[in-house]
N, C-alpha and C positions, 0 to 999 in steps of 0.2 A: 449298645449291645443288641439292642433290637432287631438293629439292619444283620448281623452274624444269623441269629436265630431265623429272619425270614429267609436267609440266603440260604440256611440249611434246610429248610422247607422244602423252598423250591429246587431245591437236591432230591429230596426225597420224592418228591412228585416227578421229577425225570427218570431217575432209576428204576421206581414204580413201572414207566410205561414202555421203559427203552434193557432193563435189566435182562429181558429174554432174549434180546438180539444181541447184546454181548453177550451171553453165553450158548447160544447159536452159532452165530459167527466169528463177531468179536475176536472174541478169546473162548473158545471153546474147552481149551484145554484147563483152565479155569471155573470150568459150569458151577463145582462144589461150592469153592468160597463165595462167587457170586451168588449162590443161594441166601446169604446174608450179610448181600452189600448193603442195604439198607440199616442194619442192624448199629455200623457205625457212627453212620450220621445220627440214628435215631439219639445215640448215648451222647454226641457231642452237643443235642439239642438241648438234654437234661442236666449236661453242664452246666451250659451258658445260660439257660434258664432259671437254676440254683443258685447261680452267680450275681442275678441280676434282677434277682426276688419274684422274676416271672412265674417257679414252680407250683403251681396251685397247692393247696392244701385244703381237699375237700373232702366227703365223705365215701366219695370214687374212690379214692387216690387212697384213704385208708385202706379201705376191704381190699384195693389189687395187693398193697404189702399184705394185710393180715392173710390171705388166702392165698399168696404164694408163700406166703411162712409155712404154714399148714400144710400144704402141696407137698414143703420139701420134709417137712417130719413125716408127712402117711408115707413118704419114699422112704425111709428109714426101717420101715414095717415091712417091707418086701424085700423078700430074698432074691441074690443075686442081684442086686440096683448098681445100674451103671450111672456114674456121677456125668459122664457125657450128655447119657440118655434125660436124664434128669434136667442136667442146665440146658437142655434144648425143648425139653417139655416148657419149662419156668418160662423159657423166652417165648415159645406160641402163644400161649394162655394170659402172660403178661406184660411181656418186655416192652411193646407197644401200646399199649396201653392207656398210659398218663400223656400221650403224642394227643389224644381227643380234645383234653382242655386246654393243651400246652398253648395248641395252636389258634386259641380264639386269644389268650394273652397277647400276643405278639400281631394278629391279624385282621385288619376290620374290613369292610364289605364290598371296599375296592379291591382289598387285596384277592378277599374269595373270586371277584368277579372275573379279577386278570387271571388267575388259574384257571376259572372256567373259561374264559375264551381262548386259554393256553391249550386245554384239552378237548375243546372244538376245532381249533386249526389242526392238531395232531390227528382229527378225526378222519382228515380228506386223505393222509398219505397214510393211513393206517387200511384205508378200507379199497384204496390202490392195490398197496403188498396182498391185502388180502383175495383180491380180484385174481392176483399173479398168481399166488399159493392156490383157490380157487381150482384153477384151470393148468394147474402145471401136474405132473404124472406122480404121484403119492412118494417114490423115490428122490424127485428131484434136490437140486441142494436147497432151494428156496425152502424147500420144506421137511429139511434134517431137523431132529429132534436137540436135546440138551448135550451140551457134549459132542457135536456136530453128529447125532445119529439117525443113520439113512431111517423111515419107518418111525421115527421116534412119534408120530403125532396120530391123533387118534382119529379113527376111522368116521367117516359119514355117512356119503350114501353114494351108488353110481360111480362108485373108483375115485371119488375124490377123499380127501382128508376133510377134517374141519376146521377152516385157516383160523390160522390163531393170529397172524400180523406180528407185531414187533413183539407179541407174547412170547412165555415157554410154550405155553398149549391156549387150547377152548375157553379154559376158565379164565383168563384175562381178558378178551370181549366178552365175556357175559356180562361182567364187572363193569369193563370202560362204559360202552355203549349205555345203559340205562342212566348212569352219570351223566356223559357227553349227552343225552338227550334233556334232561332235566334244566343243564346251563342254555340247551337249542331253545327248548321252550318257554323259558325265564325270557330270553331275551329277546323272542318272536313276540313275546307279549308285551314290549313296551320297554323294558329294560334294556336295551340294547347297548353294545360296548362296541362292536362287528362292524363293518360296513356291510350293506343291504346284501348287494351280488355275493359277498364273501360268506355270508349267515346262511345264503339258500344254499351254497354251494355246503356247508358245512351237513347242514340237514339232507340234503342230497347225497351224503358221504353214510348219515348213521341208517338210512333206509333201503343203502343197498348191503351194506354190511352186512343188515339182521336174516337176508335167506341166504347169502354167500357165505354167512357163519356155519349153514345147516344146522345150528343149535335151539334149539325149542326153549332150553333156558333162559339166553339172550333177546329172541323174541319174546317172549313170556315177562319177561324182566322189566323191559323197555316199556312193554304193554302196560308193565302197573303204574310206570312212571307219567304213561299218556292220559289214563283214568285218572291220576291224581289231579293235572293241570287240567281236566275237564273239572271235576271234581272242585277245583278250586277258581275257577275262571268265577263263580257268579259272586264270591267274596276278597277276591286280588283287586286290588286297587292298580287299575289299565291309564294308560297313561292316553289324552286324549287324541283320537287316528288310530290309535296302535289297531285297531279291533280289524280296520280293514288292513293295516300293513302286515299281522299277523295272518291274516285270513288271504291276502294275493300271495305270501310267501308261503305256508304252508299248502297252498294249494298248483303253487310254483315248482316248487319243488316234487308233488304228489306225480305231477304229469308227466314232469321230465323224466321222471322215475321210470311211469310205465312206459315209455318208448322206450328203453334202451335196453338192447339183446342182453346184455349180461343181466339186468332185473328178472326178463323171462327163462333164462336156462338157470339161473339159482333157484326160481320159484320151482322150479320141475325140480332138481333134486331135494330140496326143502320137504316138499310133497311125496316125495319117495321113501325120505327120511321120518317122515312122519305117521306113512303104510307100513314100514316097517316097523315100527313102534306099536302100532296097531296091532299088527300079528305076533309081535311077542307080548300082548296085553290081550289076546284073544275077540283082536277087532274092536277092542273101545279103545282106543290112546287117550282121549281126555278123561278116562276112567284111571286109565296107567299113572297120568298125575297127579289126578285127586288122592290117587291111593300113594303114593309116592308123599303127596305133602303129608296127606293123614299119619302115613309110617313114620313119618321122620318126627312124630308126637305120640304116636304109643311104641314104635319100638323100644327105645329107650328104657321103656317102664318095663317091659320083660328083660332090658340089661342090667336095670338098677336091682331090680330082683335076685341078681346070680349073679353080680359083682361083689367078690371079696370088701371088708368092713372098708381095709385101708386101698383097695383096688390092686391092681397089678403095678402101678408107680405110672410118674408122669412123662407123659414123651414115648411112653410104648408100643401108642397107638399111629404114631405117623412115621412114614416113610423111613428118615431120617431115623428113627429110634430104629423099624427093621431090619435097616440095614448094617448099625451098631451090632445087634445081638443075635440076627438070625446070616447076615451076607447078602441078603436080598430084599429087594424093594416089595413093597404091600403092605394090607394091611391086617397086620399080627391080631387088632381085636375087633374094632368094627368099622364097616366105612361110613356110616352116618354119623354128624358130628358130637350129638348131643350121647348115643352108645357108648362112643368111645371116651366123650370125660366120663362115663359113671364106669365103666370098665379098669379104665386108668385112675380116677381118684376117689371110687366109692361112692354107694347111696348118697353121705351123707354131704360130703363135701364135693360129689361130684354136682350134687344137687344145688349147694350153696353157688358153684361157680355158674351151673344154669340160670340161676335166677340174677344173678348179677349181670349180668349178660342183659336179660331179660329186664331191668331194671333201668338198663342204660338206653335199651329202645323205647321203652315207656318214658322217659326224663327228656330225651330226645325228637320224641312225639307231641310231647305237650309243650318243648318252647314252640315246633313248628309251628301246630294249630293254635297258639298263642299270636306266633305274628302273622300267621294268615288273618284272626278276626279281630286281632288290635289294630297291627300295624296295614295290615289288606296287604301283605307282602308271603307271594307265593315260593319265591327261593327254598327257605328253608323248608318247606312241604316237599316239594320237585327233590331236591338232595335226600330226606328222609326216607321218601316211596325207591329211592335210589340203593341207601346203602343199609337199610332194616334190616331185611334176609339176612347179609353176609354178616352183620353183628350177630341177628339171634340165631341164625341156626345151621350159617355154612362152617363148614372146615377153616379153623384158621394155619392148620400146618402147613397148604400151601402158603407162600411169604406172598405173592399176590393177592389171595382172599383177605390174608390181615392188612396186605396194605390199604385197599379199597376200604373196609370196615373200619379202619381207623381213619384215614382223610378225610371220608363220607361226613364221619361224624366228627371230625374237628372242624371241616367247612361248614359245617350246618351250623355248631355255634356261634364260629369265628363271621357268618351272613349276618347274624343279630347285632353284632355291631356297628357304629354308625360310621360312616364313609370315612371322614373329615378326623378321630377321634387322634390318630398318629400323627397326622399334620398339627392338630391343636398345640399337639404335647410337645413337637417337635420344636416348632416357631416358638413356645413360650418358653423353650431352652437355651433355643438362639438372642433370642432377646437377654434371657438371662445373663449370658453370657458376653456379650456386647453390649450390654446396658452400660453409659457413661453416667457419674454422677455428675448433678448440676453444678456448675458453678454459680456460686455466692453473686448474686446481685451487690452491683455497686450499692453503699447505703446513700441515702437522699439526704441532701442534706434539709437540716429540722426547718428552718423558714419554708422549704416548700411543701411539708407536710401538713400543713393546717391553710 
């Protein structure tokens, strides 16, 4: 039942990266239900999982039930609660959730590696479309929004949009990209799964993406994912060469880069995009972030302050809930993520879901730098500096941000396991099961026993 469970996996890892272009294009007229195409698979995984004793049973895995239990009683406490808005709160916050540890039961470190090489070859024709969207006129069909809508994508700089690639929007390369970078830089380092030319080509694919994103988050993102494998290069155990194959190929790749016109007209609007940011920050942009990261750790605390005991109910706060109760999309209480659970489920339990949250990237943290100075294995650090953020403190109401946050951190586990461990169990079942018993030796006769 193993192989069902991995097959649903790598279902979810496709929809993840490809679910925006069906509802783009695909099937547009569809965009709604496709907001939680994943949702399926996820619940066929928790099947098959329970079926097959793979379900973990840990102290995660309590507090997601105790604290959606909870969730749905503080909703009981507010008036006027829509049971819709509610079981769509329930699924952001947890439905995905128990997908973290599911997925190291079922997955060992080959498995993690062929995803990551899966989402580095996605990375070349991702950052193509996005060239095309790029350089095409803000109207065009390449770049209609959800629901095939002309304008649907969000502005950047100099009359372009900010391509999103096979996403809905922006926020799906912010995501991909520092991922896809983490598996480039694992396997520049010595870990290799790629062929040579195909690896630079891949890396060559996430460095032009990051100004043709126009996104500063994406850049910024990626950035932390680069500091990490610096960071970790003088305790990763390199595999012998690799030091110069890593170093002609990132440096291969760096050159190719700056020759090519499309590198230098992304850099100009990138910089445009970034002047602008400036002048609505009154000329400091890296001031604009700082203060941007700071707020998104004390605002909160003037929401917990003026949020109702039991909150305004769960699911209020995103989209989805909006458009339930009000007819239109935004956001009814706050758009920072950590505002909107204490808004939606109160001081106290909106606090308890922060810290859980917060719990999972600390647990998460320490098996990394566990195998970085046990094992000298940088993977799970690279995946960590990848997908922290969108656990502790982005929006998971887009179905994107949760996907990312939840993969991140089931590949980070499912890396600590050892290559070989499914094969072991595999061939020792096959054996079982084709084992012949011996046949009874002739007996000897007693003269030639002495």
């Amino acid at each position: 039942m193993d192989k069902q469970i991995k097959f649903l996996i790598w279902l979810y890892v496709v929809l993840l990266l490809f679910e925006g272009a069906l509802r783009k294009w695909v099937m547009p007229s569809l965009s709604d239900p496709l907001l939680i195409a994943r949702d399926p698979v996820a619940l066929g995984i928790y099947a098959l999982a329970l079926m097959s004793g793979r379900f973990p049973m840990n102290g995660f895995i309590v507090a997601t039930g105790v604290l959606a239990f909870c969730s749905t009683v503080a909703s009981l406490f507010v008036t006027n609660t829509n049971a819709l808005v509610v079981a769509y709160g329930l699924r952001i916050n947890y439905g995905h959730v128990p997908l973290i540890w599911i997925i190291p039961q079922v997955l060992n470190r080959k498995d993690v590696e062929r995803i990551g090489s899966f989402i580095l070859l996605v990375a070349i024709p991702m950052t193509v479309l996005m060239m095309m969207q790029f350089r095409s006129p803000m109207n065009a069909w390449i770049n209609r929004g959800i629901g095939s809508d002309e304008g649907g994508q969000i502005y950047g700089a100099m009359g372009r949009i900010r391509p999103p690639g096979f996403f809905s929007f922006i926020t799906g390369p912010q995501l991909f990209f520092p991922l896809a970078a983490a598996f480039f830089l694992n396997q520049a380092s010595g870990h290799r799964r790629l062929w040579w030319p195909l690896l630079i080509g891949c890396g060559l694919a996430i460095l032009i993406a990051l100004p043709v994103s126009i996104s500063r988050t994406a850049m910024l993102a990626t950035a932390i994912v680069g500091l990490a494998f610096i960071l970790s290069m003088s305790r990763a155990g390199i595999r012998s060469g690799a030091h110069l194959k890593a170093g002609i190929a990132l440096g291969a790749v760096a050159i190719a880069v700056s020759y090519l016109p499309i590198f230098g007209e992304a850099s100009t609007v990138f910089q445009a995009r970034w002047e602008t940011a400036a002048v609505s920050t009154q000329g400091d942009a890296w001031g604009g972030i700082i203060g941007r990261i700071v707020g998104g750790f004390t605002q909160p605390l003037h929401w917990a302050s003026v949020a109702p005991f039991f909150g305004n109910g769960i699911g209020v706060g995103s989209n989805v809930g909006a458009r339930l109760l009000s007819g239109r999309v935004g956001f009814l209480l706050a758009e920072d993520e950590w505002g909107k659970i204490f808004l939606e489920l109160g001081p106290v339990l909106g606090g308890a879901f922060i810290l859980f949250r917060l719990s999972i990237v600390a647990h998460l943290g320490l098996k990394a730098l566990g195998a970085l100075f046990q094992n000298r294995d940088n993977l799970p650090l690279l995946i960590f500096s990848a997908c922290a953020i969108p656990i502790a403190l982005n929006q998971w109401a887009p179905p994107t941000i949760l996907g990312f946050a939840v993969l991140g951190g089931g590949l980070l586990l499912a890396s600590l396991n050892d290559e070989d461990d499914d094969e072991e169990e595999e061939a020792e079942n096959e054996n079982e099961s084709t084992e012949v018993e011996p046949v009874a030796a002739a007996p000897v006769p007693w003269r030639e026993r002495y």
